[in-house]
C-alpha positions in Angstrom: 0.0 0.0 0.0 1.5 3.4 -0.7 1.8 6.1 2.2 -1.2 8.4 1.0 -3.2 4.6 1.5 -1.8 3.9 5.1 -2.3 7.8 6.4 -5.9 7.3 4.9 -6.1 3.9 7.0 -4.5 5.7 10.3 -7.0 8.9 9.9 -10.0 7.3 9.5 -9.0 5.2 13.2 -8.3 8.6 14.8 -11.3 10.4 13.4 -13.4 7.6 15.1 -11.1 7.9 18.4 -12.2 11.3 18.8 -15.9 10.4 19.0 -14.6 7.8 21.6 -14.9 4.9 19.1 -11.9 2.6 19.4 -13.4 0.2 17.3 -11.7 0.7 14.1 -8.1 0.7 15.9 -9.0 -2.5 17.0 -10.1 -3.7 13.5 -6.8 -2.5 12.0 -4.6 -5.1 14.4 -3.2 -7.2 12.4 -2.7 -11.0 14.1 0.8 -10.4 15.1 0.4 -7.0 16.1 2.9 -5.8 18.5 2.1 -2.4 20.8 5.2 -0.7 22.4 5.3 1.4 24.9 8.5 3.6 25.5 9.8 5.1 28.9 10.4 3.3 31.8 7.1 3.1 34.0 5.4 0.2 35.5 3.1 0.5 31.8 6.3 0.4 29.8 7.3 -2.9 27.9 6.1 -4.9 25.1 3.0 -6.7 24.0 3.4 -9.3 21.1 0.4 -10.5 19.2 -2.9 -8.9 18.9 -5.1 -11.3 21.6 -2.1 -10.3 24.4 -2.1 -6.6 23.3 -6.2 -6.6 23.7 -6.3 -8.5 27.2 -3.2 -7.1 28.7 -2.7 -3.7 28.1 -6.2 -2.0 26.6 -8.8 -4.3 28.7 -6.7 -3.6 32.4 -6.4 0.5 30.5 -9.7 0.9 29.7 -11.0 -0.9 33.0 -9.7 2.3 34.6 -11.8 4.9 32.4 -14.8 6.1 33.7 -15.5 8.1 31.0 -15.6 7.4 27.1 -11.7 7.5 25.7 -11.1 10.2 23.1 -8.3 10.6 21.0 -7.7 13.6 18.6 -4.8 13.5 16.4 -3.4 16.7 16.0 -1.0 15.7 12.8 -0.8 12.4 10.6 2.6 12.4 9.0 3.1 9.1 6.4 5.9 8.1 4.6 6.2 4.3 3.1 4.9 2.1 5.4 5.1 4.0 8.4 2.9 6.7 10.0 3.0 9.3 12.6 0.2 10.7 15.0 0.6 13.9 17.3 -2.6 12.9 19.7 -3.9 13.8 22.4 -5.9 11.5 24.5 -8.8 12.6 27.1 -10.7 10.6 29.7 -12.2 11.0 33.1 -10.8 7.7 35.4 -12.7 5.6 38.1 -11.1 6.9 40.3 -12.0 10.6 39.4 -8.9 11.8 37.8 -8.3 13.3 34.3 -6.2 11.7 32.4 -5.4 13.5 29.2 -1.9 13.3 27.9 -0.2 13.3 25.0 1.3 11.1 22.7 3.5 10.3 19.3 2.3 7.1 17.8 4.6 5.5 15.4 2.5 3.2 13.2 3.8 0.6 10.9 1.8 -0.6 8.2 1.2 -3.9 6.1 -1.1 -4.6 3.5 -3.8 -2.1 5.0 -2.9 -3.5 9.0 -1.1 -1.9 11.6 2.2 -4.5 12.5 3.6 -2.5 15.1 2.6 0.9 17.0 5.2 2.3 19.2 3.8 4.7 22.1 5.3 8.2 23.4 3.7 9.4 26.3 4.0 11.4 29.4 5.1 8.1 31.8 4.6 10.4 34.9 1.2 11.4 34.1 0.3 7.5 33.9 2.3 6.8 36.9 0.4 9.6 39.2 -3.2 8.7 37.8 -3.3 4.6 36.7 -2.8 1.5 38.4 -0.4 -1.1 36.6 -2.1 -3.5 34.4 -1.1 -6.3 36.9 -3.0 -4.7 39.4 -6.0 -4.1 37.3 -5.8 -7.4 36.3 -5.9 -9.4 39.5 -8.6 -7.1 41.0 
């Protein structure tokens, strides 16, 4: 697919994000899908495959949200198979914090699916206002 094909792709996902509709990012996994996410909090590592990356990072993430998840990309740069979002993220947690930070989301592309999305992001917002997905997960 060419660059104009995947930005097309990526901005469609984002445009449903900011109505709170997550359902096309999900759509767009491919099967071995790999989500990373940079810095050195207790959410930063590495999911491999698309089933991990939906149970243990966005279902203990989004257990947290009060609030519907919106997330408005600012830019969309493409070039080959990879694309760039400027984002920023907004949502009201259970436990009564806002949570909107911002991000850099580099996307790579294949044959229409995202392979690989690798997540900047302000790791001390997420420390201060989430639990870790471990202990979303056992609760």
């Amino acid at each position: 697919m060419t660059a104009a094909e995947n930005k097309a792709i990526v901005t469609a996902i984002y445009d449903a994000m900011a109505q709170g509709d997550g359902r096309p990012l999900n759509a767009a996994m491919a099967e071995d899908f790999t989500w990373i996410l940079e810095g050195s909090g207790p959410w930063s590592r590495t999911w491999h495959g698309r089933d991990a990356v939906r149970r243990d990072l966005l279902k203990p993430l989004f257990a947290q949200f009060a609030t519907p998840y919106h997330c408005r990309a600012d830019r969309i740069i493409a070039e080959g198979d990879t694309v760039v979002v400027l984002a920023k993220g907004e949502v009201r947690t259970t436990a009564g914090k806002p949570y909107n930070n911002s991000y850099c989301f580099v996307i790579r592309m294949r044959d229409g699916e995202m392979i690989e999305l690798r997540e900047y992001l302000d790791t001390e917002l997420v420390a201060e206002v989430l639990e870790p997905p471990e202990a979303v997960a056992s609760a």
